[in-house]
C-alpha positions in Angstrom: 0.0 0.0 0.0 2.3 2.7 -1.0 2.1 6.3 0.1 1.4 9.1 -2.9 4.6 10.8 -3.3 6.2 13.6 -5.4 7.1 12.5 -9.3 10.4 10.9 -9.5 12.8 13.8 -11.6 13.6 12.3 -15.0 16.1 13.3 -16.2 18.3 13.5 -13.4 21.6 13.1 -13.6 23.5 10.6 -10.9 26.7 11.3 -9.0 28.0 7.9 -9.4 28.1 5.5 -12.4 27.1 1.9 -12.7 30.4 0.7 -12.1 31.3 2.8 -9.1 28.0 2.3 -7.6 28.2 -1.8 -7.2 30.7 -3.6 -5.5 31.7 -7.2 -6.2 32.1 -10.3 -4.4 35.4 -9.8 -3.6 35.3 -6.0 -1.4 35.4 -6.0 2.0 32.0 -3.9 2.7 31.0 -4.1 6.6 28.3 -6.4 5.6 30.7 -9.1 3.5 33.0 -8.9 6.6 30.6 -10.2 8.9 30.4 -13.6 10.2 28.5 -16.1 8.5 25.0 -17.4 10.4 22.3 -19.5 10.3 18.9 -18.0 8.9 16.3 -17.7 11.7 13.9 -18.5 9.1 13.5 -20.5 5.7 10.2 -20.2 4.1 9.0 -21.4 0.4 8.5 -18.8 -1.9 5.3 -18.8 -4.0 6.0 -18.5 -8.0 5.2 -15.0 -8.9 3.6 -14.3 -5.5 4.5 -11.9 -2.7 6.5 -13.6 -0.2 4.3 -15.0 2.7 6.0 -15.0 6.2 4.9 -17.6 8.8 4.6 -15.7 12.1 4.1 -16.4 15.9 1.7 -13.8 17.8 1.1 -14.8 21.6 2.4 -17.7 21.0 -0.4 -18.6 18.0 0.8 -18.8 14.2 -0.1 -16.2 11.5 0.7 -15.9 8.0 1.6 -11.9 6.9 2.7 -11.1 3.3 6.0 -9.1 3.4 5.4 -6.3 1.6 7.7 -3.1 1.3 5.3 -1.2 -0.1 3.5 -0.4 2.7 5.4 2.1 5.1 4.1 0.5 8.4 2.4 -3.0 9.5 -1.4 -3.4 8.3 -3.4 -6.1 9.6 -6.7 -7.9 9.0 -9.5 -6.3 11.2 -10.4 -9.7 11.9 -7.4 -11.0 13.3 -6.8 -8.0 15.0 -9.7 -8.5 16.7 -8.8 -11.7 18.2 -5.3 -10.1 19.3 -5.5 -6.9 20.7 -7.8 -4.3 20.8 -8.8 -1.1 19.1 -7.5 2.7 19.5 -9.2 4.9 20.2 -8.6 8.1 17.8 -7.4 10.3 20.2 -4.3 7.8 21.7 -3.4 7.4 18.0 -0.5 10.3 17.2 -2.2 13.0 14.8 0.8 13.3 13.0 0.9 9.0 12.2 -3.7 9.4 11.6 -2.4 12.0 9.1 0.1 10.2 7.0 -2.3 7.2 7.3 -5.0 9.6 5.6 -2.7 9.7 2.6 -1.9 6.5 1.6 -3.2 4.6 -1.3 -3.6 1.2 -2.3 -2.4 -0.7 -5.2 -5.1 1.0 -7.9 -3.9 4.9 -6.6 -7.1 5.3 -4.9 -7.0 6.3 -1.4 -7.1 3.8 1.4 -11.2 3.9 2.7 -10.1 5.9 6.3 -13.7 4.5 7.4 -12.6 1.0 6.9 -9.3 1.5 8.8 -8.9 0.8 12.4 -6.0 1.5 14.6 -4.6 -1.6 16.7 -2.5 -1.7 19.7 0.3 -3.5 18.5 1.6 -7.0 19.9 5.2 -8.4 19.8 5.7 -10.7 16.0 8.5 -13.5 16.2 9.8 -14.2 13.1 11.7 -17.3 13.9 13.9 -17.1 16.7 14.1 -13.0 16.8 11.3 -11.3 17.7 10.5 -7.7 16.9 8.2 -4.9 17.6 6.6 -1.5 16.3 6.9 2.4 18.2 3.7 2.9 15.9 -0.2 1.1 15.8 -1.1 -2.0 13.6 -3.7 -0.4 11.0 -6.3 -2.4 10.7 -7.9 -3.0 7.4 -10.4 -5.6 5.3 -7.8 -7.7 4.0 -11.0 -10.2 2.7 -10.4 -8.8 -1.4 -6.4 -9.5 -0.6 -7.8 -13.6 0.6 -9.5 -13.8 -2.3 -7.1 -12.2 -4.4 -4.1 -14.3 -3.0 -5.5 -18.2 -2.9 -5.2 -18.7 1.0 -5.6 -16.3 4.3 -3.3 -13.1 4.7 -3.7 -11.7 8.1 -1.7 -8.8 8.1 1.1 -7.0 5.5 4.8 -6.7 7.3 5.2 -3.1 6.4 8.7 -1.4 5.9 9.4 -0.7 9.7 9.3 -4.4 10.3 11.5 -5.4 7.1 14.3 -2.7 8.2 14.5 -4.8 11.4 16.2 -8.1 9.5 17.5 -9.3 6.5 16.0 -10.7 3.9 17.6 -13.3 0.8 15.2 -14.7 -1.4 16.4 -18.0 -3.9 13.9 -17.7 -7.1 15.9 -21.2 -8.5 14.9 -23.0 -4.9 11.6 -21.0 -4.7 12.8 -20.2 -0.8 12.9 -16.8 1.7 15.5 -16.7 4.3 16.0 -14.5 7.0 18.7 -13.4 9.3 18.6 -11.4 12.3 22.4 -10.6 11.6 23.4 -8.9 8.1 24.4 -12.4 5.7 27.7 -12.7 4.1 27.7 -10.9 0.6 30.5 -13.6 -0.6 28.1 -15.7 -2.6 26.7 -12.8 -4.6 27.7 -11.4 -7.7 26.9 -7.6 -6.9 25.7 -5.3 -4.7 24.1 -2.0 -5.1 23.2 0.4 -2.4 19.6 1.6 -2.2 17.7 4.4 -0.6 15.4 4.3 2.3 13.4 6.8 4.4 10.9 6.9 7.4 7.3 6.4 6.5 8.6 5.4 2.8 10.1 2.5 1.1 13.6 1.1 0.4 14.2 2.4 -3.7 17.0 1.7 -6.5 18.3 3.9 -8.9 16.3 2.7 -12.0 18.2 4.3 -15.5 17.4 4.9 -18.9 19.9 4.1 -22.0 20.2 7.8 -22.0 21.6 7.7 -18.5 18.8 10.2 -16.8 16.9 8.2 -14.3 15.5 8.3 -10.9 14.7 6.0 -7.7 11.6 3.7 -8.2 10.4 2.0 -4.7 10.8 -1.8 -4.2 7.7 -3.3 -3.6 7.5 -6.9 -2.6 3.4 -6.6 -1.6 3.0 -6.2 -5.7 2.7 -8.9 -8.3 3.8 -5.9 -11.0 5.4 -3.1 -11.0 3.2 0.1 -11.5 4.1 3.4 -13.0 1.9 6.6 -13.4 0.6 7.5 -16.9 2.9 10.8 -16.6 6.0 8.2 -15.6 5.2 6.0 -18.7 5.1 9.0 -20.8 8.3 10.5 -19.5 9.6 6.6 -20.3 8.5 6.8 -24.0 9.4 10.7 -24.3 13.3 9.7 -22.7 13.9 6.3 -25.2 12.2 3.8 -23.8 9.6 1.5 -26.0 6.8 1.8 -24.4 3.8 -0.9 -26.1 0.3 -0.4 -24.8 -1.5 -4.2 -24.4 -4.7 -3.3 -22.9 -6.8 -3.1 -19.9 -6.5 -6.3 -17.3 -9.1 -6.9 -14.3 -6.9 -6.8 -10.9 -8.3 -7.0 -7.2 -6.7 -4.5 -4.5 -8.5 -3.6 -1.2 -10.7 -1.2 -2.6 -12.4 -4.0 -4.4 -12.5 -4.9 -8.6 -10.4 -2.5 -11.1 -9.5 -2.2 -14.4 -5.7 -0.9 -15.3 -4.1 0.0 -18.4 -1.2 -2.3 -18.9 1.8 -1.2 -20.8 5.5 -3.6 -21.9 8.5 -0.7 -21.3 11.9 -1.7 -22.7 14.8 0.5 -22.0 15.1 0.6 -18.2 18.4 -0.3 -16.4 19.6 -1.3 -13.5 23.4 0.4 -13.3 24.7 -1.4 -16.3 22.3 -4.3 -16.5 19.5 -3.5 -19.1 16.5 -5.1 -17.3 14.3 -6.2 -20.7 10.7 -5.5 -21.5 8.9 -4.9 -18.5 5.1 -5.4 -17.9 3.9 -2.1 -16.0 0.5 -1.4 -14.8 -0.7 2.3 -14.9 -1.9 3.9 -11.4 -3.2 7.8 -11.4 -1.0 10.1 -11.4 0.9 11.8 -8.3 2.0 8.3 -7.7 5.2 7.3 -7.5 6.8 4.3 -9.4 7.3 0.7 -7.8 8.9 -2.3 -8.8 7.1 -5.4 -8.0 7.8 -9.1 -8.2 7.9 -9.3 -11.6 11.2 -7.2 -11.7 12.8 -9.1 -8.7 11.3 -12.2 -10.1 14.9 -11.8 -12.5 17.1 -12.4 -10.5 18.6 -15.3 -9.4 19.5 -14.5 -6.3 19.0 -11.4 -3.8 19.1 -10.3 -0.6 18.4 -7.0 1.1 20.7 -5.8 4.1 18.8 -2.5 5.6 21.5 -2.5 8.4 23.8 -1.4 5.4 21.5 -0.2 2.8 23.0 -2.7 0.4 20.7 -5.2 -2.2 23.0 -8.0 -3.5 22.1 -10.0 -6.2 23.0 -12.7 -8.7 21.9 -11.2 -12.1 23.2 -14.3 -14.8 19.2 -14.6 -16.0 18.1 -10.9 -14.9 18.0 -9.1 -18.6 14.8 -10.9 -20.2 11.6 -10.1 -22.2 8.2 -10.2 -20.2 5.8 -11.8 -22.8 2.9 -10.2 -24.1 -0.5 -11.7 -22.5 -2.2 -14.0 -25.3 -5.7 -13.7 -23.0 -6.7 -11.7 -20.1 -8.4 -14.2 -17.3 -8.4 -13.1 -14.0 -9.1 -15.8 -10.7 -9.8 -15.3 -7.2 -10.7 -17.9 -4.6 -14.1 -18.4 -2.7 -15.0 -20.8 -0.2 -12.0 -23.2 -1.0 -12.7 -22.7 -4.7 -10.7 -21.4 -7.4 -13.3 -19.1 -9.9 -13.0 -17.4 -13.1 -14.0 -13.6 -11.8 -14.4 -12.5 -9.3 -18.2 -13.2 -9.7 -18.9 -9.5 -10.7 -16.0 -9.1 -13.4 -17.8 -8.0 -16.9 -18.0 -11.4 -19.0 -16.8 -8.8 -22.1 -13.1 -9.4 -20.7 -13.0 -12.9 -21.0 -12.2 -15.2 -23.4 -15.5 -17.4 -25.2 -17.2 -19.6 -23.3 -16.1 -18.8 -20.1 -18.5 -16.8 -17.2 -17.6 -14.9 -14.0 -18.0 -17.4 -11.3 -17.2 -20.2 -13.2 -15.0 -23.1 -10.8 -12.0 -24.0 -12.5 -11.4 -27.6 -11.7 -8.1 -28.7 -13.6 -6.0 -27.1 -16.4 -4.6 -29.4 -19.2 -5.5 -32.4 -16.9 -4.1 -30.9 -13.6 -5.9 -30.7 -10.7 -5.5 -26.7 -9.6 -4.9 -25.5 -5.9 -6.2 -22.0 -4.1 -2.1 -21.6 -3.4 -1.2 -22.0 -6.8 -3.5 -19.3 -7.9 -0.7 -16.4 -8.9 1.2 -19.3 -11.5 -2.1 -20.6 -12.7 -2.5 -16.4 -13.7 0.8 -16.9 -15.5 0.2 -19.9 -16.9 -3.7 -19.0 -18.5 -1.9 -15.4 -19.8 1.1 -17.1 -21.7 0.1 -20.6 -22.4 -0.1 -20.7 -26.4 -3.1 -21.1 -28.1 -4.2 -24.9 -28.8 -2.3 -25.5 -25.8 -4.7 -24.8 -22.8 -7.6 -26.8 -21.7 -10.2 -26.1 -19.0 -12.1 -28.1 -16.5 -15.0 -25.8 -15.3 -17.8 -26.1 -13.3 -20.9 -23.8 -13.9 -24.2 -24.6 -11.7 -23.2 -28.2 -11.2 -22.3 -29.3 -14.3 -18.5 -29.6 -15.3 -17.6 -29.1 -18.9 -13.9 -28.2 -21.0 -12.8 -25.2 -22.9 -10.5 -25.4 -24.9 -8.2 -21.8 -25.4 
């Protein structure tokens, strides 16, 4: 849920150049020099989903996405309410209800400040290190983010509980590990350092071939990365191919939206060009993120907040995100994996197929609520002639064939 923020300054000219601004395996940064230890915590990572963090509250286990877009710790009203219990408005800082009353969700609308309650916050131990907040839980209706995810999300670890430890995620072992002490950086190829702020999110200097640029947050609570109109424009204006492919249906907490969804090629990362990038459009007087689809290239990566460094392993990291051959969207009801939502406009979806429909198996395959982010992938990309549907409708199952 990132905060609106001023437009990043493109062009802008940077101090440093690529070279200068990574170091490799071999220097002796404060981080690389310290001891190797164990992870507190190793966690499977979802293909081409947010990271989901098993968590201990009073002793009882939660699941909350990490998710650096969000500048502090939201949780589910409902488990809130099973954990703590509610603010009033006057022992909640005016200064924190204020920044609160700006913050937007993943579509650029503003978060519903009726829906939002403030929560006394509680201890979270993250493996064997447990950490805390000087600020309240806000509680939201994390129900659209269920549905929208494939299994229960009872909170979003915000970026004052991911500057607390460190973070490496494996995208070849599908795994998240994390340390309460910074890793060694010797089994990385690079490392970049990256900008951070209170009550914002940790950024990289994202370039253009012409070498103007500008920081775009990190956000690890977003499937894709998400640009303003005015930011794509200022893209295409500055060199980069910008391709428009059409509107797609996406959930956020606000409830059903469409977005404009645009490829961008010509974006670097120091010297690395990162490839055609898929790029949702929010409203403007947004600022740009980077979501899993960008960190999805790499490797290898790990963040270090204690030393503002992100290390990576970047072998595979320049590559082309393919255009979408069909636009289906799922979500997950009762168990059940549906073509929809239920109130999605049948317009935007391919022949034969209805809002509400159960999807039972694709190309033979039994489906699963947790594999509902690489069934997404899979139904956008799969060639045509190559995709067939079990569905249920009103009790009777039947097969599409795309």
């Amino acid at each position: 849920m990132p905060r609106k923020t001023p437009l990043i300054a493109l062009p802008l000219a940077f101090a440093c150049l690529a070279a200068a601004c990574t170091s490799q395996p071999g220097d002796q940064s404060p981080a690389s020099a310290t001891a190797a230890n164990d992870p507190i915590l190793t966690t499977p990572l979802r293909p081409y989903a947010q990271p989901l963090v098993p968590v201990t509250i009073d002793g009882k286990p939660y699941h909350f996405i990490l998710d650096t877009g969000a500048p502090y710790t939201f949780i589910d009203n409902r488990s809130a309410a099973a954990l703590s219990k509610a603010l009033p408005s006057k022992d909640v800082p005016e200064y924190f209800r204020d920044y609160v009353g700006g913050l937007a969700v993943i579509d650029g609308t503003a978060l519903k400040q009726d829906q939002v309650v403030y929560w006394e916050t509680r201890p979270i131990q993250i493996g064997a290190r447990t950490i805390s907040s000087s600020v309240p839980w806000i509680g939201v209706d994390l129900s659209m983010f269920d549905m929208s995810y494939g299994s229960h999300v009872d909170g979003l670890l915000g970026a004052n509980a991911f500057r607390q430890l460190n973070w490496g995620f494996d995208n070849v072992a599908h795994t998240l590990a994390v340390w309460s002490q910074p890793p060694s950086t010797a089994g990385y190829e690079r490392c970049a350092p990256y900008e951070d702020a209170f009550g914002s999110s940790p950024s990289l200097n994202i370039l253009l071939a012409n070498g103007n640029g500008g920081p775009m947050k990190i956000d690890t609570g977003s499937t894709f990365t998400v640009s303003p109109l005015d930011h794509i424009q200022i893209f295409k204006d500055q060199g980069a191919t910008v391709e428009d492919i059409g509107k797609f249906s996406r959930m956020s907490a606000n409830g059903v939206y469409e977005v404009d969804s645009y490829l961008v090629d010509g974006l670097h990362l120091g010297d690395l060009p990162i490839g055609q990038l898929q790029t949702f459009a929010s409203q403007e007087g947004g600022g740009s993120t980077l979501g899993m689809n960008f960190l999805s290239r790499f490797d290898r990566f790990a963040f270090i907040p204690s030393e503002m460094l992100f290390c990576f392993n970047a072998r595979h990291f320049t590559r082309n995100d393919p255009k979408p051959l069909r636009l289906i969207e799922l979500s997950v009801e009762s168990g059940h994996l549906l073509i929809g939502p239920v109130n999605l406009s049948s317009d935007s979806l391919p022949e034969g197929l209805e809002p509400g429909d159960v999807l039972v198996s694709v190309n033979g395959k039994p489906v699963e609520p947790a594999d509902i982010e690489a069934l997404r992938h899979q139904l956008a990309y799969t060639p045509s002639g190559q995709l067939e549907l079990q569905i249920e409708r009103e009790g009777t199952q039947s097969t599409i064939k795309l």
